[in-house]
N, C-alpha and C positions, 0 to 999 in steps of 0.2 A: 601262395597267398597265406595259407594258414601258419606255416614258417617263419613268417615272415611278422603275421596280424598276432598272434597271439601271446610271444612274452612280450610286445610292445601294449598289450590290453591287460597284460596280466599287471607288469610294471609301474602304469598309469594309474589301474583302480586300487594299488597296494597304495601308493603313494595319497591318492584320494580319499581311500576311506578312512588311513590313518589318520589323516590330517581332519577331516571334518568333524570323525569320532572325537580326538584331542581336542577341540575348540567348542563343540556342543555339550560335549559330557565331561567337562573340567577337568581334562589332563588325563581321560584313558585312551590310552594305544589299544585299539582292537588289534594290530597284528605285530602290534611291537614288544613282546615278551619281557623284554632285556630294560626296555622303556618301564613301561609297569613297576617292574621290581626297582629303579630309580625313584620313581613317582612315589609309589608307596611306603617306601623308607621317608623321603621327605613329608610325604602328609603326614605320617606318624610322629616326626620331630616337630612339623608347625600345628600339627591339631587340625590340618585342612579337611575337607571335603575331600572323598573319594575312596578310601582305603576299604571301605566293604566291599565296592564294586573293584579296587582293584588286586582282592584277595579271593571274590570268587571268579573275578574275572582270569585269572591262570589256570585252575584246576578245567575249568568250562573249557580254556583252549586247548587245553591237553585232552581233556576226554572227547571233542569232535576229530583230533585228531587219529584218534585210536578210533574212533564210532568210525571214520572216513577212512581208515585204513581194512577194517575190518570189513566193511562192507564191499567195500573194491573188491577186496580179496574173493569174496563169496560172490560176486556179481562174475569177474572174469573166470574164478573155476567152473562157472555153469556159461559161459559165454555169452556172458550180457555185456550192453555197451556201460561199461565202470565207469570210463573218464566221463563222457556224455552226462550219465543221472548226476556224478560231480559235479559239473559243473552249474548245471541244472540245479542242483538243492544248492551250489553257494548264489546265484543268481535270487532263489527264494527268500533267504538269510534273508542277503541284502534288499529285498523290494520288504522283507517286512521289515528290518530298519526304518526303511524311508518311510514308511506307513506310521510305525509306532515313533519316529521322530517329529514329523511334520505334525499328529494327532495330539498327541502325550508332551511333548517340548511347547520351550524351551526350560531347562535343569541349571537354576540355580545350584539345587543339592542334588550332584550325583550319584550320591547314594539311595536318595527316595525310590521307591518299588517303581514308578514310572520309569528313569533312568536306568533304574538298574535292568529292567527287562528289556529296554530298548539298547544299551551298550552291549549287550548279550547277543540278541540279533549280527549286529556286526562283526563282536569275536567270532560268534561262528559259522560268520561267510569267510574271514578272514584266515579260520582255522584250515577249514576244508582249501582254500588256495594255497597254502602253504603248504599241507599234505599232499595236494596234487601235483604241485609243483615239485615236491622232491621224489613223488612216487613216476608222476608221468613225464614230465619235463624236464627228465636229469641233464640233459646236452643243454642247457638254458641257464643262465646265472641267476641267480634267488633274486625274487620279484619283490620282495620288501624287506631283505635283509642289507641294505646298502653301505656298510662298515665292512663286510668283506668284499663285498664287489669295487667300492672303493679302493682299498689295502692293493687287490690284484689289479687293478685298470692304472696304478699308480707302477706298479712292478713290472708291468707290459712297457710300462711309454718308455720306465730308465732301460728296460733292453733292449728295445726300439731304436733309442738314440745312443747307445753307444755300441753299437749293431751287436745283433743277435748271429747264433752260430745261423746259415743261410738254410741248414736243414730243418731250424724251429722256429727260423721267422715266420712264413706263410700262418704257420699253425698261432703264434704268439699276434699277429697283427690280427686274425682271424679272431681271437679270441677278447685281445682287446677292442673291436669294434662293438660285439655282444654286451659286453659287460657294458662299455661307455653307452653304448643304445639305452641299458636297462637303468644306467643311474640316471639317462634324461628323461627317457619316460616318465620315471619315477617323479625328479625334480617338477614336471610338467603335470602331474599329479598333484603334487603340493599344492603349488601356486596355483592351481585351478581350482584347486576345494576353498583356498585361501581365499580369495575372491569372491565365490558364490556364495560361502557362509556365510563372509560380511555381506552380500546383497540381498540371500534368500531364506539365510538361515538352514535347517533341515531339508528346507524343498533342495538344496543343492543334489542331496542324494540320489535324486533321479538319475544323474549323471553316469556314477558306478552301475549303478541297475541296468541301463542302457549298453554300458558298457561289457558289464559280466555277459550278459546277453548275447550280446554279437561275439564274445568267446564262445559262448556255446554252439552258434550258428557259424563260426569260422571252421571249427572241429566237425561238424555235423555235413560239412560239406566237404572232409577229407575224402 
């Protein structure tokens, strides 16, 4: 089950948190790095809203992801459960997003101290998910990076159909089902934050929370 349950939870809440974070706090990607740095160049040229939160919002993801690295590390050299408290403090993150969004929103201006400490929250559930993911979940294809998961699910299907050598099919078909799982999940993520934002605004975020959650209770019961 956990195999099974958890890059599809991991997938979904990548895909969710991004998309609610973008639409409540005027265009920040809490896990989208690559996004950001897009975002940010264009408000700098329009004079939009954003660019403070989306200049500290990079250094803030980098440094949870070195805090999340660094503590894993000290956790498993003395034999603590690492991924566990991970996933556990990004579950945290995210329940105080939902808190400091639902309370402090809705952010006209994303840069106001309200905004900016509530888009912070969900960089760094988001950070620590990414770090776990490439620390603990390396067999898994990246759960919010979907431009490379793309690129290869597209490279799978052209060897697929003009057949592959028979000793790297299994492994190629294999592989493209993971990846094609992790871009639906993902997709299925979007269009559900998409939806409950426009119906409940911030309260959507209960969603992830719940979500993040039952990763940690799927791992917990490995």
């Amino acid at each position: 089950m956990r195999k099974l349950g958890i890059p599809a939870l991991l997938s979904f809440n990548g895909g969710f948190v991004d998309t609610a974070g973008f639409l409540g706090l005027q265009g920040l990607f809490t896990a989208h790095v690559t996004g950001n740095f897009v975002t940010l160049a264009a408000a700098l040229v329009l004079g939009t809203h954003g660019v403070i939160a989306k200049l500290l919002a990079l250094p803030e993801f980098a440094a949870i992801v070195a805090l999340s690295r660094l503590t894993g590390s000290a956790m498993r050299a003395r034999g603590w459960p690492a991924l566990r408290f991970l996933l556990v403090a990004k579950v945290c993150f995210l329940l105080a997003f939902f808190i400091l969004g639902t309370s402090l929103g809705p952010f006209p201006d994303s840069d106001a101290p309200a905004a900016l400490i509530t888009g912070f929250a969900g960089v760094g559930g988001m950070a620590i998910q990414n770090a776990v993911q490439r620390v603990h979940f390396t067999n898994i294809p990246p759960t919010t990076l979907m431009t490379g998961n793309t690129t290869q699910a597209v490279l799978d299907a052209v060897d697929l159909m003009v057949g592959a050598n028979p000793t790297d099919a299994a492994a190629i078909s294999s592989r493209f089902a993971r990846v094609a799982g992790g871009i639906a999940w993902f997709a299925s993520g979007c269009a559900a934050a998409a939806l409950l934002y426009y119906w409940a605004g911030f309260w959507c975020l209960a969603v992830p929370v719940a979500v993040g959650a039952a990763t940690a209770i799927l791992h917990h019961g490995d």
